[in-house]
N, C-alpha and C positions, 0 to 999 in steps of 0.2 A: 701256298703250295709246298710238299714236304720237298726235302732235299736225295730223298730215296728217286733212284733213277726211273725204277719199271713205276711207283705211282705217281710221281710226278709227270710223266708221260701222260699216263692215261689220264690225269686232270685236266694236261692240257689240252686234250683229245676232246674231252668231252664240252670245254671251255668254249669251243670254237664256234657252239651253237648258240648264240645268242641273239641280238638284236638286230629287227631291220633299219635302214638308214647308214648303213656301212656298205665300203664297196669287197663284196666275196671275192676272193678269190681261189679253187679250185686246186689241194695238195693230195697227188697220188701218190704215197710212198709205203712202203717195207711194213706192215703190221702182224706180218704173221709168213711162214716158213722159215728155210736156212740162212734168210739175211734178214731177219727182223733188227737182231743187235746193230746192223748198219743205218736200218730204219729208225731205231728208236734213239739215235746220236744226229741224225737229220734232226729229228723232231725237238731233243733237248736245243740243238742250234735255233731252229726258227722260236723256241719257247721266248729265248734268250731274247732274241731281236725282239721280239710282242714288249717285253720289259721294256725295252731301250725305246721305242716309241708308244708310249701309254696314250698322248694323244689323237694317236693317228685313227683315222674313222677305213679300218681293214677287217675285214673277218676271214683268218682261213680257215676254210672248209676242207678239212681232212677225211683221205677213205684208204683204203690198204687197195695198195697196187700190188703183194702178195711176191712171193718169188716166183713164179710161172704166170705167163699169158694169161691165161683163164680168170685168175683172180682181178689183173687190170683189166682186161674185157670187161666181165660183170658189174668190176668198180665204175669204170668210166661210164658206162652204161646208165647205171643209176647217179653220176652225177650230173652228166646230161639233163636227163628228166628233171633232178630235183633242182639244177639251178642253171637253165637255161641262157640264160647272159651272163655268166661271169666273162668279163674280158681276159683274164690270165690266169691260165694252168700250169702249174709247178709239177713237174715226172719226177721219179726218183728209180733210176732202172733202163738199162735201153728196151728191154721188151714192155715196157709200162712205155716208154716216150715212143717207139716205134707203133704200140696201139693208139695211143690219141694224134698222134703228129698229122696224119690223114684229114683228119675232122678239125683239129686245128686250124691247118693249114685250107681247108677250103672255107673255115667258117671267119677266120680275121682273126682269133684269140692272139693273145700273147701268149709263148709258150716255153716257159724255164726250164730245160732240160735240165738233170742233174744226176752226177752217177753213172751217165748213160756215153759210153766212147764209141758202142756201135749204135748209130743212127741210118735210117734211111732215111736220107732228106729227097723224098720222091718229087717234091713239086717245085717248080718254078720261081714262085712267090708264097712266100710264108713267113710269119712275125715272130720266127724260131730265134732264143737266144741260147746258145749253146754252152753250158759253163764248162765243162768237162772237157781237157784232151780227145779228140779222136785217134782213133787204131793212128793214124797217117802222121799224127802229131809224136805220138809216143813212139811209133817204130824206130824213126833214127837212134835215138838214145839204145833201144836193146840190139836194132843190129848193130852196134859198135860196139859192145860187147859181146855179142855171139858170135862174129866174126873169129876171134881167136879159140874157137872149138870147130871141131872136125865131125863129130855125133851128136846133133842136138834132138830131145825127146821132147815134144811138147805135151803137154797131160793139160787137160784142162774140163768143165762142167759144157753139158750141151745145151747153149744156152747162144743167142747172138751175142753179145761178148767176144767167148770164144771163137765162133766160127769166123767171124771176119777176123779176129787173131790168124788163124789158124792159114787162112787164104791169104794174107796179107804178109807171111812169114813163109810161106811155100814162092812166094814169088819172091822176095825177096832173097834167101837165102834157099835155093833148091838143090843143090847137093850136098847138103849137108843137114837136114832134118830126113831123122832113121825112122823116128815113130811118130806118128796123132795115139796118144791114148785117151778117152773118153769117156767120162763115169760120169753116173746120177748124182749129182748134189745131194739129194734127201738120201740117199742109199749108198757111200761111198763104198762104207767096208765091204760088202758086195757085188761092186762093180768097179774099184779098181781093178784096174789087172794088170798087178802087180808083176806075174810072170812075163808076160811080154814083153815089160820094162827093161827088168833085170835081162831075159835074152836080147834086147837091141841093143847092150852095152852101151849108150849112149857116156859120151863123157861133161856133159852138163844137160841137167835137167830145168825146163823152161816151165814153170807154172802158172796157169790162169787161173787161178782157185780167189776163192772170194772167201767169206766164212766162215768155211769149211778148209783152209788153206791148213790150220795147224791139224785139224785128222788125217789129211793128207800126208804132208811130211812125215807124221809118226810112224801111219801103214809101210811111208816108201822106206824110213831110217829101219823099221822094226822087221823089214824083208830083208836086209841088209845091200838096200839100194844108195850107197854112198859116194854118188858123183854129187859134184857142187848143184847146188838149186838156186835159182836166178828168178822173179817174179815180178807181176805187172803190179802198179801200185794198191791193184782191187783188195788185195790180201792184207793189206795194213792191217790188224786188230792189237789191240793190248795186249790180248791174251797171249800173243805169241811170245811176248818175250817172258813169261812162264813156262814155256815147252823146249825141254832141252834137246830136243833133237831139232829145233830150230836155230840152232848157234850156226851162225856163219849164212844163214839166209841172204842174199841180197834183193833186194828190189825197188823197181824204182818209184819217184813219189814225188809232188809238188815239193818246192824250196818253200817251205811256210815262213811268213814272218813269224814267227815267235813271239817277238816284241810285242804283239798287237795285244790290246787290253783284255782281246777274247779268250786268249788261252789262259790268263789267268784268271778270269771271270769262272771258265769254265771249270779249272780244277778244282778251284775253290766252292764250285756249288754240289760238284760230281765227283769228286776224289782222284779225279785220275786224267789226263791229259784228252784231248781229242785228238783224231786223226785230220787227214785231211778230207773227209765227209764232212765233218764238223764244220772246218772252215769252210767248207764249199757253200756248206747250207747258213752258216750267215753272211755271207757274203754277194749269194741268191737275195737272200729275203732281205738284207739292208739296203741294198740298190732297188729293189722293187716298190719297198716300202717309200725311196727318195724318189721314186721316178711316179709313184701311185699319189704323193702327197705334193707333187707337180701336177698331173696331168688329171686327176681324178680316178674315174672308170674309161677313160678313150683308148683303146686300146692301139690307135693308130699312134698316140700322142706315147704312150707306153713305149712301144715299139723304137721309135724314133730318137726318145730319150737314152736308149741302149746304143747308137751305133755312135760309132766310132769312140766310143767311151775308155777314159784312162782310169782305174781309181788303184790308190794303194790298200789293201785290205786284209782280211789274216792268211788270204791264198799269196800274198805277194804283192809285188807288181803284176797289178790284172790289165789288158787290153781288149779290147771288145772291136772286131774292124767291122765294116759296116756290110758285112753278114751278117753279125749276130754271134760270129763266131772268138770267144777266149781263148786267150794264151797268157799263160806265165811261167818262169820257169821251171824244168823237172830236172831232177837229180836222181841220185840213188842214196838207200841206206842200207844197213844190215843189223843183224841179230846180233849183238856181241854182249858175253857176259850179261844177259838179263836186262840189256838195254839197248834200243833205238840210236843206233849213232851215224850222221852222216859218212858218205863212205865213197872214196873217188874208187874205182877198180884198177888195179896195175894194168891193165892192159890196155887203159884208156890214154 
């Protein structure tokens, strides 16, 4: 496999089709819209793990869960059909986990959320292992810092993501969020509005921008919309710390081990650091792969193998309690000088 990111991807894309006698299992992630680049650092992470266990008798079957509904719809749909018993589906996206989580949950799969903070966990019983912070998990950390502002604007893509942000910061903090502003992801420059911003005078602006987070910034710095900006970890990308109008960004983000052999694994094959997608997505598929080369294909045994799980990994200290649901710790960083530096806020 070459060491170039976009064809190594797609090598390993197409790798995934091979032999029966392996147990499948089922990855919806990023292949195509405004967050493929998020998709395509999932995909170099699970590459990674396939390396680390050459043994293991696993095949994932990959489909693009897309950045809109429609594309997981369609995906899910045909992988349904085309592989009817897979016991465990890996999402990448809460609108990709929010479409299969339904049919999961009444069918027994195991089901790797990942990427995904807003969830509808509609049912009662389900083999849901949840890797990602939800809205609930992540709010304390930003109300402690939005507390010491009096105008908060939130902007953000319309997308589940944001709206349970958006609900979940309205109750929390209700006298003091001035605006919702709300643009198309594909169509930003278009559909900010920009103007409304700048008239709510807001004095920090709250971002849920993913992707798309540095065209944002630029449209809001280049209107000259110059309150501090504060953001959900969604927005990590490299890129930003190339965009000068991103100096002084903060936002929050998993406390990654560093340490872990993945991150220098990763630089070294890919030039450049991962986020924490990265370690989310091996840290996904290294547990699945320990619990799949335990239990086989049983999905119950799968399942089971996740609760109440402690492991150290490149997300940190991960705990798993016996929902299914993760935790480890979040911090914040910021933009400074063209690099990612941990960052406490004075106000904290």
């Amino acid at each position: 496999m070459s060491d170039s990111g976009q064809d190594d991807t797609q090598e390993y894309q197409n790798d995934t089709l091979s032999n029966d006698g392996l147990v499948r299992i089922g990855i919806l992630v990023m292949q195509s819209g405004f967050i493929k680049d998020i998709g395509d650092e999932y995909i170099r992470a699970f590459q990674m793990v396939q390396e680390e266990f050459p043994d293991v008798t696993i095949e994932p079957v990959i489909m693009d869960g897309g950045s809109e509904p429609s594309v997981s719809v369609s995906s899910w749909n045909t992988m349904k059909e085309s592989h009817p018993d897979i016991p465990v589906v890996i999402t990448v996206s809460s609108w990709t986990t929010n479409v299969v989580y339904p049919d999961a949950a009444d069918t027994g799969i195991v089901h790797l959320a990942l990427g995904s903070a807003a969830i509808n966990r509609s049912h009662t019983t389900d083999r849901l292992i949840r890797f990602t912070p939800g809205v609930q998990q992540e709010l304390p950390l930003l109300v402690s810092y939005l507390n010491g502002f009096e105008r908060i604007a939130i902007i953000g893509g319309n997308n589940d993501y944001s709206r349970e942000y958006y609900a979940a910061l309205h109750e929390a903090l209700p006298d003091s969020i001035v605006l919702d502003s709300r643009y198309d992801q594909n169509n930003v420059a278009s559909t900010l509005d920009t103007t409304s911003i700048s008239e709510a005078d807001p004095d920090v602006l709250l971002l849920l921008s993913v992707s798309e987070g540095g065209e944002v910034i630029k449209l809001l710095r280049n209107n000259n919309i110059l309150s501090p900006i504060i953001a959900t970890r969604v927005i990590e990308r490299n890129t930003l710390t190339e965009i000068d109008e991103a100096e002084g960004l903060i936002f929050t983000t998993p406390e990654l081990n560093e340490s872990h052999p993945f991150f220098t694994r990763y630089y070294e094959k890919y030039g450049e650091m991962p986020t924490f997608y990265g370690a989310e997505g091996y840290d996904a598929l290294t547990t699945l792969f320990s619990a799949i080369s335990e239990c086989g294909n049983s999905s119950e045994c799968i399942a089971n193998w996740y609760q109440n799980r402690t492991f150290d990994g490149a997300l940190g200290l991960v705990q798993i309690d016996d929902h299914g649901v993760a935790t480890y710790p979040i911090g914040y960083k910021m933009v400074k000088e063209g690099e990612f530096k941990d960052h406490i806020p004075s106000n904290l």
